[in-house]
C-alpha positions in Angstrom: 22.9 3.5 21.7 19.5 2.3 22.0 17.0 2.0 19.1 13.2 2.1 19.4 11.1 1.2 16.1 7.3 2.9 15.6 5.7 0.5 13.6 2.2 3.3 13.2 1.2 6.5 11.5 4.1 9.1 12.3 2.2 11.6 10.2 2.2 14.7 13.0 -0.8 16.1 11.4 -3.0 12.9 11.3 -5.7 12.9 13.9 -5.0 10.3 16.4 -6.0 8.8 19.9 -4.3 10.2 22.7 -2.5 7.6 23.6 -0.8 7.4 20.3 0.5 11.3 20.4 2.1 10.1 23.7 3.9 8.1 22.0 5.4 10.0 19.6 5.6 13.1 21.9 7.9 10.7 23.9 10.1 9.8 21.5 10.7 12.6 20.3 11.6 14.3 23.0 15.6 14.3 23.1 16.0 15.0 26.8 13.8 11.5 27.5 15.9 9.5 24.3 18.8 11.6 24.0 20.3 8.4 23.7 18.0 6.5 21.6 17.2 6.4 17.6 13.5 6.3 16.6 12.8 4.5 13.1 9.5 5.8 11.7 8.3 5.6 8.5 8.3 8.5 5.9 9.9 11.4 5.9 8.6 14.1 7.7 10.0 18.1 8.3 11.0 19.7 11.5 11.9 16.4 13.4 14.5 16.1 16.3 17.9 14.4 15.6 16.8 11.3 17.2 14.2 10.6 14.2 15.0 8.4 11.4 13.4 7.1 8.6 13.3 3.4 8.2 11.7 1.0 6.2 10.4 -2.7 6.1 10.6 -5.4 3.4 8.9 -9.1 2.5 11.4 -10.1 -0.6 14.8 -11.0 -0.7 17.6 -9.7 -3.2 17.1 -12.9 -5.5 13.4 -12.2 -5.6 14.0 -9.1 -7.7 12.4 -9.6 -11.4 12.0 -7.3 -14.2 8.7 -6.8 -13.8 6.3 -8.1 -17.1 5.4 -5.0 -19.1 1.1 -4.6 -18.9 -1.2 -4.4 -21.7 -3.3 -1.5 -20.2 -5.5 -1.5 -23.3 -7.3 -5.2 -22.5 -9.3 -6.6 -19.5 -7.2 -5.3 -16.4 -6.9 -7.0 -13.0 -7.5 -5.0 -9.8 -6.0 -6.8 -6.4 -6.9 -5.8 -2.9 -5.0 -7.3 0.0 -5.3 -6.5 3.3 -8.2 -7.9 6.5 -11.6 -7.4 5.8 -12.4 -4.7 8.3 -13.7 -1.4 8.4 -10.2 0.5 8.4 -9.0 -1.1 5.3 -12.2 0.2 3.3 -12.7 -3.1 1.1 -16.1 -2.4 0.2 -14.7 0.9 -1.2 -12.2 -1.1 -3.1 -15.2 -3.4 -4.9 -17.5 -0.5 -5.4 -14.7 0.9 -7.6 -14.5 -2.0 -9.7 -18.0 -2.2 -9.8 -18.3 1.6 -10.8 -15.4 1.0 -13.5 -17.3 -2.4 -14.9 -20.8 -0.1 -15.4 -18.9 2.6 -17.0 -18.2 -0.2 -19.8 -14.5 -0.7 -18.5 -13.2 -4.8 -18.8 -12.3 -5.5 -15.4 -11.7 -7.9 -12.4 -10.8 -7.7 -8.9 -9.3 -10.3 -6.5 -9.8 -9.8 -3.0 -7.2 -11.7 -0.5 -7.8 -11.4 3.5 -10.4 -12.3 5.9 -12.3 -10.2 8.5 -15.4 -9.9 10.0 -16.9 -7.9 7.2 -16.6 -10.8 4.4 -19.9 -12.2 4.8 -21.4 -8.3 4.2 -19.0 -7.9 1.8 -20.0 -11.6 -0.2 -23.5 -10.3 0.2 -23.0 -7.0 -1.6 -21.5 -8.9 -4.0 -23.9 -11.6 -4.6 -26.8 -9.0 -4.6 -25.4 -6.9 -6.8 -24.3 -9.8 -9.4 -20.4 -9.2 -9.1 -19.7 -13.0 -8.6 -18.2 -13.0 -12.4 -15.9 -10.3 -11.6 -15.2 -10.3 -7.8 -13.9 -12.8 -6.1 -13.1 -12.9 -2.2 -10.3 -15.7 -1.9 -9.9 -15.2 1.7 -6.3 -16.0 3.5 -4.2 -17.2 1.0 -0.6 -18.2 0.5 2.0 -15.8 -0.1 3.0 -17.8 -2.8 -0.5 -17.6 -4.4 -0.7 -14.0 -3.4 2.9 -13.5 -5.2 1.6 -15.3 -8.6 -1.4 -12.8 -8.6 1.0 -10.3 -7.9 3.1 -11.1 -11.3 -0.1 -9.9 -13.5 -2.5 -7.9 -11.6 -2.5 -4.3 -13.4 -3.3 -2.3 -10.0 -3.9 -3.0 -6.5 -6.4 -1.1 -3.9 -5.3 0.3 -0.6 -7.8 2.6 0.6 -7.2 2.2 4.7 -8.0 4.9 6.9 -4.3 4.8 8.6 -1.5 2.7 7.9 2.3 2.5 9.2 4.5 1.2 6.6 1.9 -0.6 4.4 3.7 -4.0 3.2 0.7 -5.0 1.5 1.4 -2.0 -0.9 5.4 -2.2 -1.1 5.1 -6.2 -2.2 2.6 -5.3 -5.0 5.1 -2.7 -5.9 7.6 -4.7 -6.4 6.2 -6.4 -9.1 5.1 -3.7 -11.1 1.6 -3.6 -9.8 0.2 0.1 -10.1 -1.0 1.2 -6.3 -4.4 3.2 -5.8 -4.1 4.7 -2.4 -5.4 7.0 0.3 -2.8 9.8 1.0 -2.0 8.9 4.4 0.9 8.1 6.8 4.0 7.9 4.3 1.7 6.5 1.2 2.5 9.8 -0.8 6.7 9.3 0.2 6.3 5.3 -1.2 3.8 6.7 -4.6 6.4 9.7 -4.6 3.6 12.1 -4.8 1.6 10.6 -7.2 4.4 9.6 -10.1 4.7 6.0 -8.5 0.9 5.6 -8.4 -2.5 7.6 -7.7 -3.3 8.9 -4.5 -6.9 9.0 -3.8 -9.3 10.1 -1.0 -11.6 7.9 0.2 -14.3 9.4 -2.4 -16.1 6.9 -5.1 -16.6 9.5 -7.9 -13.1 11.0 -7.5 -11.3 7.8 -7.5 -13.0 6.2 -10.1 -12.4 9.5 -12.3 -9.0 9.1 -11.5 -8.7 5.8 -12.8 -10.3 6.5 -15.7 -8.5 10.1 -16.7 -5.0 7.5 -15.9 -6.6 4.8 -18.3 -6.5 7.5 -21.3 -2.2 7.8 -21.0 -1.5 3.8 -21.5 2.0 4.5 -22.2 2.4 7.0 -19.0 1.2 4.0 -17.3 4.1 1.7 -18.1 6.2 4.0 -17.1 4.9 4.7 -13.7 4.9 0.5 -13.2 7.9 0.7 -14.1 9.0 3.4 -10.9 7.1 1.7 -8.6 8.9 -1.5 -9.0 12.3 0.5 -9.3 11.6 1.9 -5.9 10.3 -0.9 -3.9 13.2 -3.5 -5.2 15.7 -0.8 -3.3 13.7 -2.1 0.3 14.5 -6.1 0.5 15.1 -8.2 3.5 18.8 -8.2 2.8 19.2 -4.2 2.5 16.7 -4.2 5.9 19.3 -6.4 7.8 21.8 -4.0 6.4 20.6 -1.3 7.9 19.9 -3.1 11.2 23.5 -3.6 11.7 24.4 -0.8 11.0 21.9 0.6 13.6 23.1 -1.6 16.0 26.9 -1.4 15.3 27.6 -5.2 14.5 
C-alpha cells in the first residue's frame, strides 16, 4: 500500500489553477490509486475510500502546557506570523489593529516573517504613526516566536488559501485565540467558529467581529481554552503514530 500526502487546499469548491484540480482529480480517482491512500487536510463529504484526513504538527508531547488564562479586559496582544506576501494578507492583519487602536481599543500587534512586501508594509506603518504599536520583527526564532506565543491574546491568519496552516495550529496550542479567513480546512481546526472567529477578508466585518467577541470576556476564556485542547491532540509524537500506522511498521 502506497501513500501519497497533499500538502494544499483540498477544499473541492475552492477556485483553483488547473493544474491543481488535476491533482486532486487524480488522486481521487480509485481506478488510478486503487492502491494508494491520500492524506489531505480537513474533512470534506462525498470523497472516495482512498481519502483520508491527516494532519501535521511542530510540538512534541512534553511541550504540552496548560495554557496561561488571559486578561481580555487590559491591553491585548495581536500576533501575525506567516511571509510577507500578498497571499497571506498582512497589511490586512495591521489595518485591523489599526482600526481597533482608533476605535479606542488598547492594543499591539507583532508581526514575524519576511517578504517582499515589508518595506510597503514598514511604510504604511511609519506614515501612519503605528511604530508604538506595530512592530515587524522579521524571521525570528521559533523559540522567540514560542515566548510570544505564551501571551499573545489572538493571532491573524487572513491568507487567501492555505493547506494545513501550522502557523495557526502552533498559536493554538498555546491558548492564542485565531482570527481567520474560512478557507481550506480553517473552519474544521476553529470547529466552525467555537475554537476561534472566522472572518472574510473584509476590514469592517472583522474588526466588528472582534469587537462584538470583546464584549463576552469570559466566552473568550473558554474558547482559548478549546483551541489549545484541540491542537495539543496533533504533536510530532501522535504524527509519527499515525505514520506507522500508515505505513504498517
Amino acid at each position: 500500500m502506497k501513500t501519497a500526502k497533499y500538502a494544499g487546499n483540498w477544499d473541492p469548491n475552492s477556485k483553483q489553477p488547473l493544474s491543481y484540480r488535476l491533482q486532486k482529480a487524480i488522486l481521487s480517482n480509485i481506478k488510478y490509486t486503487k492502491k494508494m491512500t491520500a492524506l489531505v487536510y480537513g474533512e470534506w463529504p462525498n470523497q472516495t475510500k482512498n481519502i483520508k484526513s491527516f494532519f501535521t504538527a511542530t510540538y512534541r508531547n512534553q511541550d504540552r502546557v496548560v495554557p496561561v488564562i488571559r486578561d481580555y479586559t487590559k491591553a491585548l496582544e495581536f500576533v501575525f506570523i506567516g511571509s510577507l506576501v500578498t497571499g497571506k494578507r498582512p497589511l490586512l492583519a495591521i489595518q485591523i489593529v489599526e482600526q481597533l487602536l482608533s476605535l479606542g481599543v488598547t492594543c499591539k500587534l507583532q508581526v514575524f516573517g519576511d517578504g517582499v512586501l515589508k518595506p510597503k508594509l514598514q511604510q504604511y506603518i511609519d506614515d501612519k504613526q503605528l511604530g508604538n504599536s506595530i512592530v515587524l520583527h522579521g524571521n525570528k526564532t521559533s523559540e522567540t516566536v514560542k515566548t510570544a506565543l505564551q501571551s499573545a491574546h489572538f493571532t491573524i491568519l487572513a491568507s487567501k488559501s492555505e493547506g494545513w496552516p501550522k502557523a495557526l495550529a502552533e498559536a493554538m496550542f498555546f491558548g492564542v485565540i485565531p482570527i481567520a479567513t474560512s478557507i481550506s480546512c480553517v473552519p474544521n481546526m476553529l470547529d466552525y467558529g467555537k475554537r476561534g472567529i472566522l472572518i472574510a477578508p473584509n476590514l469592517e466585518e472583522v474588526v466588528s467581529k472582534i469587537v462584538l467577541a470583546l464584549e463576552s470576556k469570559q466566552a473568550l476564556v473558554s474558547v482559548s481554552r478549546l483551541a489549545s485542547d484541540w491542537s495539543q491532540q496533533y504533536t510530532l509524537d501522535v504524527f509519527e503514530s499515525e505514520i506507522k500506522k500508515l505505513l504498517k511498521f
